[in-house]
C-alpha positions as CSV (number, residue, x, y, z in Angstrom):
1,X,36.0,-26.8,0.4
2,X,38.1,-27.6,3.7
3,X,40.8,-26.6,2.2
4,X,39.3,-22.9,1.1
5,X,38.1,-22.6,4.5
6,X,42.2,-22.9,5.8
7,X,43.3,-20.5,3.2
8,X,40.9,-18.3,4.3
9,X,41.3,-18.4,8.3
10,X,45.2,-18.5,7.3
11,X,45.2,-15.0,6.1
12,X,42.9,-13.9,8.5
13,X,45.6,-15.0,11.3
14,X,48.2,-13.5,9.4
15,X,46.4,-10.1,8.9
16,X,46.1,-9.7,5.1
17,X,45.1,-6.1,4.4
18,X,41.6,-6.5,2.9
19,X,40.6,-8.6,5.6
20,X,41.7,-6.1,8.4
21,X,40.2,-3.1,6.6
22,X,36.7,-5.1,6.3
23,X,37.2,-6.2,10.4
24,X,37.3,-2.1,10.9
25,X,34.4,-0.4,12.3
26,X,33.4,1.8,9.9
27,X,31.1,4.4,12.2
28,X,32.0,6.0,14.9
29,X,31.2,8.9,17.6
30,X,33.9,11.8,18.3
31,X,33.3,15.4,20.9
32,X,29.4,14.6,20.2
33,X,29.4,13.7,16.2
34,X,28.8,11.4,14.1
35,X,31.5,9.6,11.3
36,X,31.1,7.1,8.8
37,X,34.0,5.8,7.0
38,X,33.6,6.4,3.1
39,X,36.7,6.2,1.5
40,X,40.4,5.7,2.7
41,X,40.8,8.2,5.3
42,X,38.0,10.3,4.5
43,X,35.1,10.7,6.3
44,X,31.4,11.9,6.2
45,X,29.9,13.9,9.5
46,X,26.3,14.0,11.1
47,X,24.6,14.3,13.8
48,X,25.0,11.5,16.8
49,X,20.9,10.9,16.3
50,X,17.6,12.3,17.0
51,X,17.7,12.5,20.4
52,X,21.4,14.0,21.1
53,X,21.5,17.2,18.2
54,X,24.4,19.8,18.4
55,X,23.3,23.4,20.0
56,X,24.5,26.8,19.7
57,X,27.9,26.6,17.5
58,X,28.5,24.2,15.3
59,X,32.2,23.4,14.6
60,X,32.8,20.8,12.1
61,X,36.4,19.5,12.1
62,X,38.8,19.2,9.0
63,X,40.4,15.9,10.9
64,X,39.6,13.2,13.2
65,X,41.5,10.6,14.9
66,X,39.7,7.5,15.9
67,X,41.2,4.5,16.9
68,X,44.6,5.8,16.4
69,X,44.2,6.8,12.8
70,X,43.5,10.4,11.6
71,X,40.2,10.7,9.3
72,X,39.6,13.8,6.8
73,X,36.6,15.1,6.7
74,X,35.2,15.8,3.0
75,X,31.5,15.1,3.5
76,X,28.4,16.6,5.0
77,X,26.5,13.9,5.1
78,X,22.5,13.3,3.7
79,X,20.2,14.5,6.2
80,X,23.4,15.1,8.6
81,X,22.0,18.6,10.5
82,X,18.2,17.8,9.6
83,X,16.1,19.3,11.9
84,X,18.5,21.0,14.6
85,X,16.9,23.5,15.1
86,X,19.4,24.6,18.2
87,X,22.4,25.5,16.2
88,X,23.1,29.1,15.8
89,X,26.4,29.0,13.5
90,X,28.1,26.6,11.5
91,X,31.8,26.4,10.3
92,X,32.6,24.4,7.5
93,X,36.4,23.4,7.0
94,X,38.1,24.1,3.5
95,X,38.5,20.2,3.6
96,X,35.0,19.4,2.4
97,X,33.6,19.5,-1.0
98,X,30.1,17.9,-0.8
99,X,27.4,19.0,1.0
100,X,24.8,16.3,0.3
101,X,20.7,16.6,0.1
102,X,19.1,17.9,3.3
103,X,22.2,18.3,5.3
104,X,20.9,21.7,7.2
105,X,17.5,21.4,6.3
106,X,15.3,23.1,9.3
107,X,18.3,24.2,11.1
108,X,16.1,27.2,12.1
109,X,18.2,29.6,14.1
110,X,21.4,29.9,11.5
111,X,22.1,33.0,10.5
112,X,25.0,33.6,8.2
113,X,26.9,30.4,6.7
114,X,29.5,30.4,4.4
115,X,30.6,27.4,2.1
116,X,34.6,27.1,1.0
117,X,35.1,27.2,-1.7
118,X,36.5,23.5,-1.8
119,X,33.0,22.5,-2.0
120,X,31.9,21.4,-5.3
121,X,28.7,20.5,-4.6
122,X,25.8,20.9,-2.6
123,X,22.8,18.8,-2.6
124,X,19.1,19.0,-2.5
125,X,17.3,21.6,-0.2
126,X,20.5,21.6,2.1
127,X,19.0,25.1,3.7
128,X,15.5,24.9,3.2
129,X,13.2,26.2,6.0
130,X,16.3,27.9,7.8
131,X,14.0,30.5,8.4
132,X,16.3,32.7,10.0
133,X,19.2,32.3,7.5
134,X,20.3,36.0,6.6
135,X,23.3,36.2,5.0
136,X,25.0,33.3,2.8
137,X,28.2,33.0,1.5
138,X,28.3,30.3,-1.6
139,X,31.6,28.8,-3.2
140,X,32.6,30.1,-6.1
141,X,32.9,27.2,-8.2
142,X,28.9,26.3,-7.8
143,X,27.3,26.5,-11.1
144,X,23.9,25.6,-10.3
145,X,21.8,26.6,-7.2
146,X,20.4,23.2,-6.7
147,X,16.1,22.1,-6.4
148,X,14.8,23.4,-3.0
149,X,18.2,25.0,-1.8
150,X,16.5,28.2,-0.5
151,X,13.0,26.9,-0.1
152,X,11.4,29.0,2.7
153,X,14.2,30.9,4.0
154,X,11.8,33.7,4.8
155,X,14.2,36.0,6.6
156,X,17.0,36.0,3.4
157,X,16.6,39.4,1.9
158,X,19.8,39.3,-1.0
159,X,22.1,37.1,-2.0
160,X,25.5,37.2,-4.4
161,X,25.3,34.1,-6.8
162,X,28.8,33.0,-8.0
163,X,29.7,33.8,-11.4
164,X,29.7,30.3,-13.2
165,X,26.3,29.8,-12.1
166,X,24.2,28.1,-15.3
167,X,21.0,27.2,-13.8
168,X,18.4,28.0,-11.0
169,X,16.7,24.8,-10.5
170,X,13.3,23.7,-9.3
171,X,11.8,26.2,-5.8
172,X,15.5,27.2,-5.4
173,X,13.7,30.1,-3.5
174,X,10.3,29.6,-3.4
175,X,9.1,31.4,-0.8
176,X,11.8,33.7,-0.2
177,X,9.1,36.0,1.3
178,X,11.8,38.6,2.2
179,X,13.9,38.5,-0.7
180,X,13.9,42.0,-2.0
181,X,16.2,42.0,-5.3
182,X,18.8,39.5,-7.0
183,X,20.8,39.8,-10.0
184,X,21.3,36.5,-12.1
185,X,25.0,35.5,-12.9
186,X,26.0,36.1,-17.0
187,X,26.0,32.4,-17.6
188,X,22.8,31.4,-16.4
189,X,20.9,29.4,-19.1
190,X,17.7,28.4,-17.3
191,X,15.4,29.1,-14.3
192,X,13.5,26.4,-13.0
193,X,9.8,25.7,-12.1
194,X,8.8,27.3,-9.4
195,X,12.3,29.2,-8.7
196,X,11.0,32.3,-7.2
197,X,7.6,31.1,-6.5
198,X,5.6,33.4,-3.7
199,X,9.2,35.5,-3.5
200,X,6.1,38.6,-2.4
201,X,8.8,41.0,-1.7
202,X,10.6,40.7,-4.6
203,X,10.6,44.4,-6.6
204,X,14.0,43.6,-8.8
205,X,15.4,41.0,-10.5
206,X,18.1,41.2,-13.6
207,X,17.9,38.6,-16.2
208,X,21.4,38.0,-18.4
209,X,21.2,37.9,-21.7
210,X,22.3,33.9,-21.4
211,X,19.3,33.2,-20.4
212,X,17.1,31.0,-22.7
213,X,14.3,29.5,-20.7
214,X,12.1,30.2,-17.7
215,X,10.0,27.2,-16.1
216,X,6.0,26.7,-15.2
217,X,5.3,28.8,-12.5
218,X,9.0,30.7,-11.9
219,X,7.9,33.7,-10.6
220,X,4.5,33.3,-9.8
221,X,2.7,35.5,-6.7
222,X,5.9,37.5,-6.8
223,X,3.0,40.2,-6.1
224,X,5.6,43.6,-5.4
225,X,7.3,42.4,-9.4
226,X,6.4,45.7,-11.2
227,X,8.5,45.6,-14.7
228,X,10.7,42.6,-15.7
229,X,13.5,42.7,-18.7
230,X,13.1,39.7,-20.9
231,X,16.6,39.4,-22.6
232,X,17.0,39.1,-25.9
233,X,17.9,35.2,-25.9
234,X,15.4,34.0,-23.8
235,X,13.8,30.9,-26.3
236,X,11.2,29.5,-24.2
237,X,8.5,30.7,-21.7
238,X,6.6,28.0,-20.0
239,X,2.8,28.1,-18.5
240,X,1.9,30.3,-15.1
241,X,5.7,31.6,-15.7
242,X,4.6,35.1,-14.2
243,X,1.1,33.6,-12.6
244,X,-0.5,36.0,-9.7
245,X,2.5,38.9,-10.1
246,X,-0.3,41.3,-9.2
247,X,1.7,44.6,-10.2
248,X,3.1,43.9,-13.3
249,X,1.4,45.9,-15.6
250,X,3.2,45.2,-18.9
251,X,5.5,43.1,-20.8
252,X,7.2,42.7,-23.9
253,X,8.3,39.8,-25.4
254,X,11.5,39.2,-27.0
255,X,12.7,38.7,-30.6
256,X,14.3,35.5,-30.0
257,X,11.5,33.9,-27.8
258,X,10.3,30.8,-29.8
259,X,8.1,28.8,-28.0
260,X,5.6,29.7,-25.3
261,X,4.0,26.8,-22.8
262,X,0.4,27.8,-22.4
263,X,-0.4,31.4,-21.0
264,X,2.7,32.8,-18.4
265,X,0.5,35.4,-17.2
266,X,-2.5,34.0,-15.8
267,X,-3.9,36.1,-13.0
268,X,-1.9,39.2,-13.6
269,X,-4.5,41.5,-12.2
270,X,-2.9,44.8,-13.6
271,X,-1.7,43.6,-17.2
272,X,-3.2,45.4,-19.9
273,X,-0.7,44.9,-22.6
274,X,1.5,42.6,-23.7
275,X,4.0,43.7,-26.3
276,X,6.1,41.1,-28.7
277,X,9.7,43.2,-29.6
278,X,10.4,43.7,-33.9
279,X,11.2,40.4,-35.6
280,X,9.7,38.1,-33.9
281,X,9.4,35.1,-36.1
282,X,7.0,33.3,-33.9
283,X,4.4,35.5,-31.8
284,X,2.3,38.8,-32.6
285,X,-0.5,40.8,-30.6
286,X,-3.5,41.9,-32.4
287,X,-6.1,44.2,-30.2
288,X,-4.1,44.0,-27.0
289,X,-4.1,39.4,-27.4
290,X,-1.4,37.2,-28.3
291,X,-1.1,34.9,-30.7
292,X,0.8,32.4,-32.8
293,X,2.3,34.8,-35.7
294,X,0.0,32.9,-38.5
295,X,-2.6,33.9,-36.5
296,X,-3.9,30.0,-35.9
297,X,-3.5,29.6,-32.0
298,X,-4.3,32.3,-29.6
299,X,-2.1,31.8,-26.9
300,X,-3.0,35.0,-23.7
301,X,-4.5,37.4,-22.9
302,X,-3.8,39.8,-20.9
303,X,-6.5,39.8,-17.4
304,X,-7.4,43.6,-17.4
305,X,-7.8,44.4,-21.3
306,X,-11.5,45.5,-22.0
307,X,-12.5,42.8,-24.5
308,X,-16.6,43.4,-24.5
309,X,-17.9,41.3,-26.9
310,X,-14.8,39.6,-28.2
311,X,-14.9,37.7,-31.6
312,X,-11.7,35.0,-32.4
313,X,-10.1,35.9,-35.5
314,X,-11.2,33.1,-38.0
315,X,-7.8,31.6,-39.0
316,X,-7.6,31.0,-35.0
317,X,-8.1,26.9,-34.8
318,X,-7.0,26.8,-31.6
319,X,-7.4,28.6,-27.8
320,X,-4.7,27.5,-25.8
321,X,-5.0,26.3,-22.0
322,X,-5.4,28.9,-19.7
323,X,-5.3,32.1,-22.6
324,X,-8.5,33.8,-20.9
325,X,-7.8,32.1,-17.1
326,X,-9.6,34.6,-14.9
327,X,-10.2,38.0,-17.4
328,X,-12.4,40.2,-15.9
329,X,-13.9,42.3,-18.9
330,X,-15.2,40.0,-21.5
331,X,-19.2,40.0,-22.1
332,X,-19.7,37.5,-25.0
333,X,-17.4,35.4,-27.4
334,X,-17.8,34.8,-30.6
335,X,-15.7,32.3,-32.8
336,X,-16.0,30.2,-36.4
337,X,-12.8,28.2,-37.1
338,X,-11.7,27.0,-33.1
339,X,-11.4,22.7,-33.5
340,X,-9.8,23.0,-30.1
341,X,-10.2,24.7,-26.6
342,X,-7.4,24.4,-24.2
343,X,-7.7,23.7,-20.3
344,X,-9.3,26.1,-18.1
345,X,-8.8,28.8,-21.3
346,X,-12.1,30.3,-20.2
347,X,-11.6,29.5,-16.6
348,X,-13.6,32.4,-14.1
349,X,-15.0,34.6,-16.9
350,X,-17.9,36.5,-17.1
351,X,-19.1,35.7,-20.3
352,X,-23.2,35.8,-20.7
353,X,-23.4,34.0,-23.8
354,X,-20.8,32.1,-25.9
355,X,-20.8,30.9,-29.8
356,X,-18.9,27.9,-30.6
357,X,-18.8,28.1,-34.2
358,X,-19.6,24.7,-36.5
359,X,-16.0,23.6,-36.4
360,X,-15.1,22.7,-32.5
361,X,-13.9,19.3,-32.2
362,X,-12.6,19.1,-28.5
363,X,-12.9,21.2,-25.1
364,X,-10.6,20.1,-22.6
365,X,-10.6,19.9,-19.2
366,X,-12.7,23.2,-17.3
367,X,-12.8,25.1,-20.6
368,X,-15.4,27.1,-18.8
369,X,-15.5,26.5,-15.4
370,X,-16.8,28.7,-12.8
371,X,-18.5,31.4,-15.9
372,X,-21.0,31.6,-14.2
373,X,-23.0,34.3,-16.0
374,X,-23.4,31.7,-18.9
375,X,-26.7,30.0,-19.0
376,X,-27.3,28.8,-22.4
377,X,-24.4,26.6,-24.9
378,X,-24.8,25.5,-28.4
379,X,-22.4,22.4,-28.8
380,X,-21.9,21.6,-32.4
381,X,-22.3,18.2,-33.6
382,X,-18.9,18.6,-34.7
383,X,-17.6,17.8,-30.7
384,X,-16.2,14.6,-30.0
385,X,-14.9,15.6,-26.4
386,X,-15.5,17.6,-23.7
387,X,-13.3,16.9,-20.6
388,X,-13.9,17.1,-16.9
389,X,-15.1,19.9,-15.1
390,X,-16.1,22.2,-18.3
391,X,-19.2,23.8,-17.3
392,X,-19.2,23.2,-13.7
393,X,-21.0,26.2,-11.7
394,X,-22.2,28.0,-14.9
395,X,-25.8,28.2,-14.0
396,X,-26.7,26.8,-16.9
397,X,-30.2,26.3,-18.2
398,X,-30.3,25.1,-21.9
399,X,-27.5,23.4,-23.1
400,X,-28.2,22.1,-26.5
401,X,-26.6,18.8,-28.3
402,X,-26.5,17.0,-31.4
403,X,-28.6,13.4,-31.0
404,X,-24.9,11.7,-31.8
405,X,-23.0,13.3,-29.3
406,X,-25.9,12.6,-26.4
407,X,-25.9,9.1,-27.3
408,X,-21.7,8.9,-27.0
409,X,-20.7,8.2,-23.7
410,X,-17.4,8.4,-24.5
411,X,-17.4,11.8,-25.7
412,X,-17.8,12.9,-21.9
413,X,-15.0,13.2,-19.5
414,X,-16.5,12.3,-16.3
415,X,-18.2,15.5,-14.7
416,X,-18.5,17.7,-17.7
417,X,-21.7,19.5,-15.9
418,X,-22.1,20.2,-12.4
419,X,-25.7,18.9,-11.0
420,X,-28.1,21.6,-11.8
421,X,-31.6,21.5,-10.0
422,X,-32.8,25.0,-11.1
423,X,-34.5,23.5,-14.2
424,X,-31.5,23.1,-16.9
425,X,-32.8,21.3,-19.8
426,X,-31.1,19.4,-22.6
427,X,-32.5,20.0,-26.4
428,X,-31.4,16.9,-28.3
429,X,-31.0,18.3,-32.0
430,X,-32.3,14.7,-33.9
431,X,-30.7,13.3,-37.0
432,X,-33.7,14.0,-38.7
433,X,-34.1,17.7,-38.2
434,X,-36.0,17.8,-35.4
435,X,-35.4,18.7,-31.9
436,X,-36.7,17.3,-28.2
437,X,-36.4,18.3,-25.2
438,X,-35.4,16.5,-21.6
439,X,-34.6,17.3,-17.8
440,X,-31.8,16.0,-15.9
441,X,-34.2,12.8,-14.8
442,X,-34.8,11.8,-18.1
443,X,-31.7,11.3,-19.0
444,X,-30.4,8.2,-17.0
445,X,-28.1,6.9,-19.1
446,X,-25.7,10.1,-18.9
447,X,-25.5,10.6,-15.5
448,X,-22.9,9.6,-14.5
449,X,-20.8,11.0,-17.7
450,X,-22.4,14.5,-17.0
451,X,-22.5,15.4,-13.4
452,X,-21.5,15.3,-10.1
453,X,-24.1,13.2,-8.7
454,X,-25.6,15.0,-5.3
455,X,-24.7,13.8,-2.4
């Protein structure tokens, strides 16, 4: 062991190369920024701290010299620029290629920046909440806007994406409140959840015929989005997709679309149709609805289509989540072969009296919350679940049950019933024909299961 210990202080002394480089201080402060050492000669750049931010122009160097040695500079560096909300311009030498997560995140007074095109990469929400970020300049070797980039740069209005762009990820520009029109790249494949999210100003956007999917909730509250091109390619179509785009008034579904994630166009106030394009293998409309194109799921319909009494085709087995979220003109439902009802399918209708059929095996969670013109529900002793929330602030006042199900707490997701005290009665159908009836106080046991308790 002595003797390691010698070899070791021996090449120390005699100022082996490793050693020396290890003995180097690897962060240091130059003209008010911030280094850290990250590779021979190469450096990453921030802010000196908290407390001492940059203001007005920001002029990042290509070089540094510290300590006698000169340093490139090739990184922004992870929450480098966060928060400094003083800076009015930023230069960014042709020397860096990575722009990491957060670098100019709430850099408020930016207006225009422009990325070299030497940058290769930049990170997670690097611009979010630059709220007065106007004009953009990205490099054009990016091929994917990255999660968050754009978040809640209200004051951005249009934007030119790079031509090898492939995908718009997660809230890219959520929020864009100003943005007014954008036209997708050819190679872009996806679009993210949330993308465009509550982008209210947005009246245009072109879709490239690469595109194959769209994520939950992409353009949803894009209120001013009137018409919208589904290309010919697109393969999937995920839940709340087009959620709250108050204008759009129709929409027609493409051949090659494939697979459809619960019902895109929940809360479309001003749909009345939607349309599924010749040869479509998968999907089909019958009265103004959608469905699966063996007619056995019903997957949307569309908020202002006059459905009066509406009766389910009987090859439909299943209502999928959210397919009549918030329509406005249905009066009663009728159905025979539904085993299962999706989430919230029913959610805010005004339906005054409902028919279950003798085949339903499952309602999941808020079914039929908030209908609050139903007041009566048959449940078929087929059921074997009804989830949380289902019948919540229905004014209900019979709700009638097969002596199996009452007696399986299981069957209940917590809070299937809101407390009722306006005199809502259970009738307990009995295995042997005959039927009794209880209030909320005589049924102990169930309590819990059933309601909210009150407070």
């Amino acid at each position: 062991m002595r003797n390691l210990k010698k070899i070791f202080l021996g090449l120390l002394m005699a100022g082996l190369p490793g050693i020396s480089a290890m003995a180097q201080k690897a962060v240091f402060v130059e003209k008010g920024l911030k280094y850290e050492v990250i590779g021979e000669g190469q450096v990453k750049v921030m802010k000196v701290s908290d407390d001492k931010k940059p203001k007005g122009r920001l002029n990042i160097p290509s070089t540094v010299k510290h300590d006698g040695k000169t340093y490139t500079v090739t990184t922004i560096d992870s929450w480098g620029f966060f928060g400094c909300r003083d800076i009015t311009d930023i230069v960014i030498p042709e020397t860096v290629t990575k722009v990491d997560i957060w670098a100019f995140t709430s850099c408020e007074q930016i207006k225009t920046i422009k990325f070299p095109n030497t940058v290769k990469q930049i990170g997670y929400a690097v611009l979010e909440s630059c709220t007065n970020l106007q004009q953009v300049q990205l490099p054009a070797g990016l091929t994917e806007i990255n999660d968050r980039l754009f978040q809640e740069c209200t004051s951005l209005q249009s934007i030119t994406l790079p031509a090898g762009i492939t995908a718009i990820k997660e809230s890219a520009f959520s929020k864009c409140t100003s943005l007014k029109s954008i036209k997708l790249p050819p190679k872009v494949a996806t679009i993210g959840n949330w993308a465009f999210h509550d982008c209210e100003s947005l009246e245009n956007i072109e879709l490239p015929s690469s595109l194959q999917s769209i994520g939950v909730n992409a353009f949803s509250s894009c209120s001013s989005l009137k018409s919208i091109n589904l290309p010919e390619g697109l393969l999937d179509l995920s839940t709340n997709a087009f959620e709250h785009c108050n204008a759009l008034e129709s929409i027609v579904l493409p051949a090659s679309l494939n697979h459809i994630q619960g019902n895109p166009f929940t809360s479309c106030k001003a749909l009345k149709e939607i349309k599924v394009a010749p040869g479509n293998q998968h999907f089909t409309t019958k009265d103004g609805v959608l469905f699966t194109k063996d007619m056995t799921q019903l997957v949307a319909c569309p908020l202002n289509l006059d459905l009066g009494d509406y009766v389910v085709p009987a090859t439909v087995t299943v209502i999928a989540p959210y397919a009549f979220f918030y329509c406005n003109h249905i009066k009663s439902l009728k159905m025979t072969g539904v085993e299962r009802i999706g989430e919230s399918a029913f959610y805010y209708c005004p339906i005054e009296s409902v028919d279950l059929g003798t085949k339903l095996k499952v309602l999941e969670n808020g079914a039929f919350y908030n209908c609050s013109k139903l007041t009566q529900v048959y449940l078929p002793s087929t059921v074997e679940m009804i989830g949380r929330n289902n019948f919540d602030f229905c004014n209900l006042k019979l709700v009638s049950l097969s002596e199996r199900l009452s007696k399986n707490e299981n069957a209940f997701n917590n809070f299937s019933f809101d407390y009722n005290d306006s005199g809502l009665r259970f009738e307990i159908r009995l295995e042997n024909g005959g039927t009794k009836t209880l209030t909320y106080d005589q049924i102990p046991d169930l309590k819990s299961k059933l309601f909210y308790e009150p407070f």
